[in-house]
N, CA and C atoms as an extended XYZ file, in Angstrom:
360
Properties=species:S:1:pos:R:3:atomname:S:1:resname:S:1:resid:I:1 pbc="F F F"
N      -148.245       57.181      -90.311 N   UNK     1
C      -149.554       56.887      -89.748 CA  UNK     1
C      -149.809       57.793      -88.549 C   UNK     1
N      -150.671       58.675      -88.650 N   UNK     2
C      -151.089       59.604      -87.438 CA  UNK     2
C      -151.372       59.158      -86.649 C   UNK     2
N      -152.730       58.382      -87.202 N   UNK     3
C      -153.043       57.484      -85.970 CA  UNK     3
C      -152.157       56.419      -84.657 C   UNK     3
N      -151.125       56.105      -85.123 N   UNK     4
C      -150.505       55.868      -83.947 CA  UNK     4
C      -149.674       56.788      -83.608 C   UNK     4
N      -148.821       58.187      -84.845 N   UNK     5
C      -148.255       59.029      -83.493 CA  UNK     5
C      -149.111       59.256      -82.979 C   UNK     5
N      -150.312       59.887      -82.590 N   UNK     6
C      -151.374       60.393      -81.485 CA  UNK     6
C      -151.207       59.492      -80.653 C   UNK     6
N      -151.383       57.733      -80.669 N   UNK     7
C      -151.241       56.813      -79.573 CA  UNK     7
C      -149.729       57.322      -78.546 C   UNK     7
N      -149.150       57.030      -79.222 N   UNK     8
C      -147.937       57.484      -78.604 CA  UNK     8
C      -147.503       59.174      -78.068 C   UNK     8
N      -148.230       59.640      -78.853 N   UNK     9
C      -148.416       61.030      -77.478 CA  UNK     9
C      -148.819       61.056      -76.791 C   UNK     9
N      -150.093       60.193      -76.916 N   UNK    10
C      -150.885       60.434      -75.624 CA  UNK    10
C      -150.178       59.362      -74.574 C   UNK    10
N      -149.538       58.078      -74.831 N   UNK    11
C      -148.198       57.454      -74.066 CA  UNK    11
C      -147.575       58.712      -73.551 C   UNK    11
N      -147.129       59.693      -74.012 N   UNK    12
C      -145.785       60.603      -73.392 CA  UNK    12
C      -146.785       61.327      -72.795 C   UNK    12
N      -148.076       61.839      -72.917 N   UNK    13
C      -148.377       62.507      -72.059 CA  UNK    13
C      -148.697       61.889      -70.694 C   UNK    13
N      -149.047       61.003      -70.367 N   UNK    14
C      -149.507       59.681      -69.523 CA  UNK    14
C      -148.172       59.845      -68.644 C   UNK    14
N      -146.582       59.792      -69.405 N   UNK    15
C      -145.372       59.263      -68.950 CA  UNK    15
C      -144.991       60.827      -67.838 C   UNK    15
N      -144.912       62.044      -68.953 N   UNK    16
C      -144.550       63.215      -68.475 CA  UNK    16
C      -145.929       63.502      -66.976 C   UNK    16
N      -146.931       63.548      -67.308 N   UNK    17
C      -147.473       63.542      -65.842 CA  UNK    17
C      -147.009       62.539      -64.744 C   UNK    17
N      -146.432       61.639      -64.920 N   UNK    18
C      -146.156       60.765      -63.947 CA  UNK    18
C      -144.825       61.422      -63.501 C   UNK    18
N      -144.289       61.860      -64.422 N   UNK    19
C      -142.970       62.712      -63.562 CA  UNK    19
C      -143.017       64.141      -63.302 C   UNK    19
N      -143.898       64.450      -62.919 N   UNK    20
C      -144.331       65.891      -62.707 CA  UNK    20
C      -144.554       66.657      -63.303 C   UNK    20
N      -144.954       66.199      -64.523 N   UNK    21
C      -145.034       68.079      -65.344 CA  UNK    21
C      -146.448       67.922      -65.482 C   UNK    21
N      -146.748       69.533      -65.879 N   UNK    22
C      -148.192       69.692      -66.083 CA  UNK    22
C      -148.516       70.101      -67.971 C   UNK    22
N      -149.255       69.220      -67.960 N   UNK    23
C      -149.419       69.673      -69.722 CA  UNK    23
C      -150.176       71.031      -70.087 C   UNK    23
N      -149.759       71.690      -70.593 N   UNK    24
C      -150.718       72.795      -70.932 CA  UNK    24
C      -151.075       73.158      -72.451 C   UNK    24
N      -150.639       72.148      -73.762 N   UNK    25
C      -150.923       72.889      -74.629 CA  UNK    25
C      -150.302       71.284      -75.186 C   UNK    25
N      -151.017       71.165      -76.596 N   UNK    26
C      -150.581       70.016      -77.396 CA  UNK    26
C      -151.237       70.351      -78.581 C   UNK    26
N      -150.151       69.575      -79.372 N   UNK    27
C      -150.122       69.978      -81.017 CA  UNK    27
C      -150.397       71.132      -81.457 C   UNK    27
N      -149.768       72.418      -80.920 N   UNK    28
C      -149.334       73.864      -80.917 CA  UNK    28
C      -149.056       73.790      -82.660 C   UNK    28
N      -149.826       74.546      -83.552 N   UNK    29
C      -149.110       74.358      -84.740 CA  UNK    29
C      -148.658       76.079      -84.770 C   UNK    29
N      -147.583       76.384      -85.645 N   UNK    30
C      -147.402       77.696      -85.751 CA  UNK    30
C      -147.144       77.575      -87.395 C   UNK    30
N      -148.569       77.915      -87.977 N   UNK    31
C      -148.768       77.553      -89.578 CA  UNK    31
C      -148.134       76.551      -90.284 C   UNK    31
N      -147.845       76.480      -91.198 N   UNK    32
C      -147.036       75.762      -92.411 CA  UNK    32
C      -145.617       75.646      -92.085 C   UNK    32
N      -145.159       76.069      -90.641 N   UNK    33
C      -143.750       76.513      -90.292 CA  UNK    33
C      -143.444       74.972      -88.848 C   UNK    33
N      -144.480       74.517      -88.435 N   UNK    34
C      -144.131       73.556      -87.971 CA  UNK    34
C      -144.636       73.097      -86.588 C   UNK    34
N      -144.740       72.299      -85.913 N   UNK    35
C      -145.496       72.075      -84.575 CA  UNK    35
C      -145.279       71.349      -83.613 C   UNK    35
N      -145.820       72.190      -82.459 N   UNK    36
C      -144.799       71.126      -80.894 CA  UNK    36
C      -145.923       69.739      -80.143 C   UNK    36
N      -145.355       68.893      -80.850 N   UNK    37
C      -146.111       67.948      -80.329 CA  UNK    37
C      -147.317       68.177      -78.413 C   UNK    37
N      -146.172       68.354      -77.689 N   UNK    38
C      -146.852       68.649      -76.205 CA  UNK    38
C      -145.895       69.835      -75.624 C   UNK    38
N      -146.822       70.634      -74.863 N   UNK    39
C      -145.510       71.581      -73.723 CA  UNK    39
C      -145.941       71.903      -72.500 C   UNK    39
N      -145.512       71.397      -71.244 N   UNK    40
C      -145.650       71.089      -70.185 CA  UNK    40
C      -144.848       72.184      -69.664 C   UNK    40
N      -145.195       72.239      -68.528 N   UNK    41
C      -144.623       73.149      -67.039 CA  UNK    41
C      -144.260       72.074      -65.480 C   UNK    41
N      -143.116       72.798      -65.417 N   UNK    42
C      -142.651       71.886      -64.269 CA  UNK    42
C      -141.542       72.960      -63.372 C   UNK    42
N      -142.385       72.934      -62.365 N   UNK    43
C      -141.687       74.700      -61.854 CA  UNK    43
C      -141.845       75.587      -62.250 C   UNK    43
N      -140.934       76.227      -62.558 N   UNK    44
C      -140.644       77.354      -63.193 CA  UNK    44
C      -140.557       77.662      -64.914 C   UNK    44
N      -140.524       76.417      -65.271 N   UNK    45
C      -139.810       75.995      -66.687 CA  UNK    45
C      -141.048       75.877      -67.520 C   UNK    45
N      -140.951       76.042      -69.056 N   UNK    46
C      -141.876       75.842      -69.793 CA  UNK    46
C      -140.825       74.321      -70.571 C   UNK    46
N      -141.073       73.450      -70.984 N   UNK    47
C      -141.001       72.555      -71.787 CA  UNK    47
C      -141.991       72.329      -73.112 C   UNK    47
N      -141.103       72.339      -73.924 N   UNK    48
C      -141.378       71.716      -75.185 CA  UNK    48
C      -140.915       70.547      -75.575 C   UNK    48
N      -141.774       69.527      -75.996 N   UNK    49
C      -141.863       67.937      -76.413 CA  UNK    49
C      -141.722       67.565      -77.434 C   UNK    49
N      -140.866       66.824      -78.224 N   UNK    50
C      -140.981       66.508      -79.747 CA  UNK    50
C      -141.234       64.993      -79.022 C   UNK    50
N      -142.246       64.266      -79.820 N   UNK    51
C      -142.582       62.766      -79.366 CA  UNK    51
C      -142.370       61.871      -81.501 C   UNK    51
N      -141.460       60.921      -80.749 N   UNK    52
C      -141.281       60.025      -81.938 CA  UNK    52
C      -141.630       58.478      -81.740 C   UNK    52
N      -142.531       57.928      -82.748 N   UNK    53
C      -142.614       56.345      -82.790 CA  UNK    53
C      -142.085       55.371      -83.677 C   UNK    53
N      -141.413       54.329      -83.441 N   UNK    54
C      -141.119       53.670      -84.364 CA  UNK    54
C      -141.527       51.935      -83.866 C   UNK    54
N      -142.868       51.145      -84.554 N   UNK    55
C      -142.951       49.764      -84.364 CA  UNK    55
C      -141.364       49.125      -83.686 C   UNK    55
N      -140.624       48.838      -85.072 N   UNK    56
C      -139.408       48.276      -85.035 CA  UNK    56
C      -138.937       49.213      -85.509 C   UNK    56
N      -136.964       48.827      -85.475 N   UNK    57
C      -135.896       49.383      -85.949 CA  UNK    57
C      -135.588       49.143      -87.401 C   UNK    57
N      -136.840       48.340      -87.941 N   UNK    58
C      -136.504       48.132      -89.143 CA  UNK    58
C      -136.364       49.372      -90.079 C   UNK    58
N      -136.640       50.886      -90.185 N   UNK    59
C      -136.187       52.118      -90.627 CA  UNK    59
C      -135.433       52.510      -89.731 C   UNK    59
N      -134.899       52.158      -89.383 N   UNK    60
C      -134.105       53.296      -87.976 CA  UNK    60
C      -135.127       53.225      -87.186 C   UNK    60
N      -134.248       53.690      -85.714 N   UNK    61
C      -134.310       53.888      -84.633 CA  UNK    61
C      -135.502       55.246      -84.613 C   UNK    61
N      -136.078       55.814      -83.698 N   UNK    62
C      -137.243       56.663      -83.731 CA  UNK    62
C      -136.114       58.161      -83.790 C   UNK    62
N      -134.875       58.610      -82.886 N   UNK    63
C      -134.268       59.351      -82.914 CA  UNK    63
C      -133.829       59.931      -83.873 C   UNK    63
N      -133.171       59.156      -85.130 N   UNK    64
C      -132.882       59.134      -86.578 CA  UNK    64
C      -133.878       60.035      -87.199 C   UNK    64
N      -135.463       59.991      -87.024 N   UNK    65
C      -135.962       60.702      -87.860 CA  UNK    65
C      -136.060       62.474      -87.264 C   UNK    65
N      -135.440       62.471      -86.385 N   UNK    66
C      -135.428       63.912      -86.090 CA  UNK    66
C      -134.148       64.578      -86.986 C   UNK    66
N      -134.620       64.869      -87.971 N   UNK    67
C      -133.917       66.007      -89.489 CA  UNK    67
C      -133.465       67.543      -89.066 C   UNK    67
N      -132.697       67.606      -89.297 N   UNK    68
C      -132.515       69.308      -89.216 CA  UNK    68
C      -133.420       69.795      -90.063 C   UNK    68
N      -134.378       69.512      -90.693 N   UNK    69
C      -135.335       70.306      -91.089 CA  UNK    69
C      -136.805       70.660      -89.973 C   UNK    69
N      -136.486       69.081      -89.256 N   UNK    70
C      -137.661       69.276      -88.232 CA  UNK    70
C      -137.310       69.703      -87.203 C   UNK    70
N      -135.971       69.920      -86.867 N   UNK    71
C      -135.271       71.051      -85.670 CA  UNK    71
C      -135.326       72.080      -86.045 C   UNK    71
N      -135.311       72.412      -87.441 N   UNK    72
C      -135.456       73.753      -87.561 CA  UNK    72
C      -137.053       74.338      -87.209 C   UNK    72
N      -138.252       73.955      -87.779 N   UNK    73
C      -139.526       73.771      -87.878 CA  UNK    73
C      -139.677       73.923      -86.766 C   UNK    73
N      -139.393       73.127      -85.372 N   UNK    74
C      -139.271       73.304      -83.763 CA  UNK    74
C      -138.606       74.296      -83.414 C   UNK    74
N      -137.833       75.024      -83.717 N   UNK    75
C      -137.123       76.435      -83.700 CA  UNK    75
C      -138.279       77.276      -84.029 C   UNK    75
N      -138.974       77.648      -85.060 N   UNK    76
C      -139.588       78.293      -85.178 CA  UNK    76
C      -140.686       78.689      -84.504 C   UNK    76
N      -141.812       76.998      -84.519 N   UNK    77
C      -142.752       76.536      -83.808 CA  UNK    77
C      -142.615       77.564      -82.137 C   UNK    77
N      -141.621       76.869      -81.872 N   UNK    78
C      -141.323       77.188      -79.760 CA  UNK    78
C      -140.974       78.940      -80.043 C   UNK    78
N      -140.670       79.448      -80.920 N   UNK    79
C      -139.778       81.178      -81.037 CA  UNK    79
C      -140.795       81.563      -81.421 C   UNK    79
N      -142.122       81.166      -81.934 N   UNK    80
C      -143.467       82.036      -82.235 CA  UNK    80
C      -144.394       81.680      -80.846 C   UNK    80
N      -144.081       80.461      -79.987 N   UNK    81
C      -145.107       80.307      -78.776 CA  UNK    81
C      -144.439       80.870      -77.715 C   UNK    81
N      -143.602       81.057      -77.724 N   UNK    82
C      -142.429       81.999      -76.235 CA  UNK    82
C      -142.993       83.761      -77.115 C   UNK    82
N      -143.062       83.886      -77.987 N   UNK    83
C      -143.149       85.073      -77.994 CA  UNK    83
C      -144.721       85.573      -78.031 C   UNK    83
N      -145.715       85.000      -78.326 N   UNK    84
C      -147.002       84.898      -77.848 CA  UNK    84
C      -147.347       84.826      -76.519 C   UNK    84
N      -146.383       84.078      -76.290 N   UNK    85
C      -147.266       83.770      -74.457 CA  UNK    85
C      -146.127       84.532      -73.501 C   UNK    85
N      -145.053       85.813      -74.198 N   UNK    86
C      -144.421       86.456      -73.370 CA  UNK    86
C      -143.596       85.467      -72.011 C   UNK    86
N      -143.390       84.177      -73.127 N   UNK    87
C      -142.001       83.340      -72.043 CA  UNK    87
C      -140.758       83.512      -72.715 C   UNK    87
N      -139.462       83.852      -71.742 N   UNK    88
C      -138.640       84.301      -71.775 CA  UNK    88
C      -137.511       82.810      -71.873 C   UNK    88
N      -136.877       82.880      -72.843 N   UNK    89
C      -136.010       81.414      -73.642 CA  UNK    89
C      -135.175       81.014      -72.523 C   UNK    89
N      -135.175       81.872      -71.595 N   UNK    90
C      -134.358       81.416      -70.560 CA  UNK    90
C      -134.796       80.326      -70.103 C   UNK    90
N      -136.209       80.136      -69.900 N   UNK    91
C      -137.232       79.237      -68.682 CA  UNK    91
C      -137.604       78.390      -70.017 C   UNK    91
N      -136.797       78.018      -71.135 N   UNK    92
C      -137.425       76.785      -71.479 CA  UNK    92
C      -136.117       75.825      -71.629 C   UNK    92
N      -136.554       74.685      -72.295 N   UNK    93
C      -136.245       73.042      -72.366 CA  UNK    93
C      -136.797       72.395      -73.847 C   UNK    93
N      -136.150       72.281      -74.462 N   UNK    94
C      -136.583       70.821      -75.193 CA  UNK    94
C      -136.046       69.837      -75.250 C   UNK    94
N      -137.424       68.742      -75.269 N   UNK    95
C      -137.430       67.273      -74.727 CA  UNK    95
C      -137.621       66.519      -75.724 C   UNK    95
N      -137.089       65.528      -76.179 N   UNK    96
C      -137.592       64.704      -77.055 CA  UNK    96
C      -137.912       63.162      -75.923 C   UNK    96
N      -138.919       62.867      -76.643 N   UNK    97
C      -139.665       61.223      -76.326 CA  UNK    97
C      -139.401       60.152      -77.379 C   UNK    97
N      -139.019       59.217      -77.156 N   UNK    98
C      -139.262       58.243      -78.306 CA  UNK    98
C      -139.747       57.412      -77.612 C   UNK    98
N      -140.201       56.455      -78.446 N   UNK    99
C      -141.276       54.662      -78.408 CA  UNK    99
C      -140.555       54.120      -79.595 C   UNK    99
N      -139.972       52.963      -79.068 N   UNK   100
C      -139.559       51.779      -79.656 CA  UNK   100
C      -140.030       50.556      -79.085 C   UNK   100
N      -141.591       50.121      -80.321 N   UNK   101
C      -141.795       48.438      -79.822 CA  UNK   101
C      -143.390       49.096      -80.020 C   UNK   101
N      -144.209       47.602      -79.243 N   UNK   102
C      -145.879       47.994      -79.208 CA  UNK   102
C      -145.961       48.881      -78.060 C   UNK   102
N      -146.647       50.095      -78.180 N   UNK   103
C      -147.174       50.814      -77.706 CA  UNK   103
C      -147.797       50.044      -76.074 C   UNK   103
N      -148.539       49.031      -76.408 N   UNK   104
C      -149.465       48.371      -75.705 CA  UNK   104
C      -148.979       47.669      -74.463 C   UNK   104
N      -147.262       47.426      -74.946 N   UNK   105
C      -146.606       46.091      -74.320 CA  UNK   105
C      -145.843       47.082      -73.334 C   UNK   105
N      -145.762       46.238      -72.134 N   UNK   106
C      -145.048       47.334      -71.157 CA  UNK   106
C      -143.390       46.680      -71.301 C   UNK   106
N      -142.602       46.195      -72.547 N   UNK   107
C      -141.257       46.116      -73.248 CA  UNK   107
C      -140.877       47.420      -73.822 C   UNK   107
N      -142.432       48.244      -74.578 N   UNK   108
C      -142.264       49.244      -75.396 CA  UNK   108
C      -140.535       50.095      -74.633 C   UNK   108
N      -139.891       50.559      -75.469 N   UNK   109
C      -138.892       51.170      -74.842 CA  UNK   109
C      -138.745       52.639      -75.100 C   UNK   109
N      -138.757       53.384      -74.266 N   UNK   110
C      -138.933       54.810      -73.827 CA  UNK   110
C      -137.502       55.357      -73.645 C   UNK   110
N      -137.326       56.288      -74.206 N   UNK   111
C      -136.303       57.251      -73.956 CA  UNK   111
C      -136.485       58.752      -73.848 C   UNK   111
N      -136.197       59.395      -73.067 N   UNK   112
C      -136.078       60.741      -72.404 CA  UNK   112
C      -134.857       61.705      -72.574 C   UNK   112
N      -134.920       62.458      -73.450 N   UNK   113
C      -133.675       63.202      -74.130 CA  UNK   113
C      -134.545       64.621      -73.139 C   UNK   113
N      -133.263       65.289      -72.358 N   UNK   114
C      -133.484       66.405      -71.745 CA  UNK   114
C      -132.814       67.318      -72.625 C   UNK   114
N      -133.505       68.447      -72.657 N   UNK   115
C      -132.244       69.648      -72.434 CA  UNK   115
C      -131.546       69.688      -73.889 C   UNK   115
N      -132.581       69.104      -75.483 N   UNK   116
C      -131.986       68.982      -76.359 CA  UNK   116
C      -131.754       70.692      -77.042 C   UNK   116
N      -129.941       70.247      -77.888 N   UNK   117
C      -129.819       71.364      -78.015 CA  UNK   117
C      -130.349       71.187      -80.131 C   UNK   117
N      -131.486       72.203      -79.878 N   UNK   118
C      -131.846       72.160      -81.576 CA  UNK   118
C      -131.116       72.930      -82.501 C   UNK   118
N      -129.797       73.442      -81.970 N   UNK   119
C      -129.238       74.211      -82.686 CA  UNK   119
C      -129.260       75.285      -83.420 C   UNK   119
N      -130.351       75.990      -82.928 N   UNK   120
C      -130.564       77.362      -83.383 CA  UNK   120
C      -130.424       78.099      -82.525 C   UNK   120
């Protein structure tokens, strides 16, 4: 359902401004090859965002659905926008977000993965 990942991005974008970053670009697609949910600046750093929702744990946990196919897809995605916008891989980050619970309810539970390594 799109319609609630969008709810829940726009949750992480709400969350990531509250901790300093500045958003500059969301739902970056780089064709049929894959797309960065949000990518923020904070200092010096460019960040890239993968944002995941899951109601309940009844499929798994929201983390679970991040596939090495969609790390790869985010490999690509962030290695075609660093090389467009002439940023150097040094000055980036990827972040994953998850939402576990109602969106609405301030229980919803949030997690903040820094510094993920996507393995490419």
């Amino acid at each position: 359902m799109k319609k609630l990942g969008d709810q829940a991005e726009i949750k992480a974008i709400e969350y990531l401004k509250q901790q300093g970053y500045t958003i500059i670009d969301t739902n970056f697609k780089y064709g049929r090859f894959g797309e960065i949910d949000i990518i923020g600046k904070k200092e010096k750093k460019v960040y890239f965002f993968e944002v995941k929702y899951r109601k309940n744990d009844f499929f798994g946990i929201p983390e679970e659905s991040i596939t090495k196919a969609k790390k790869r897809k985010l490999f690509y995605s962030l290695e075609f926008y660093c090389l467009k916008n002439m940023i150097d891989r040094e000055n980036i980050e990827v972040h994953i977000i998850t939402f576990l619970g109602d969106l609405s309810k301030k229980d919803c539970i949030v997690h903040h993965y820094k510094n993920v390594d996507i393995g490419f």
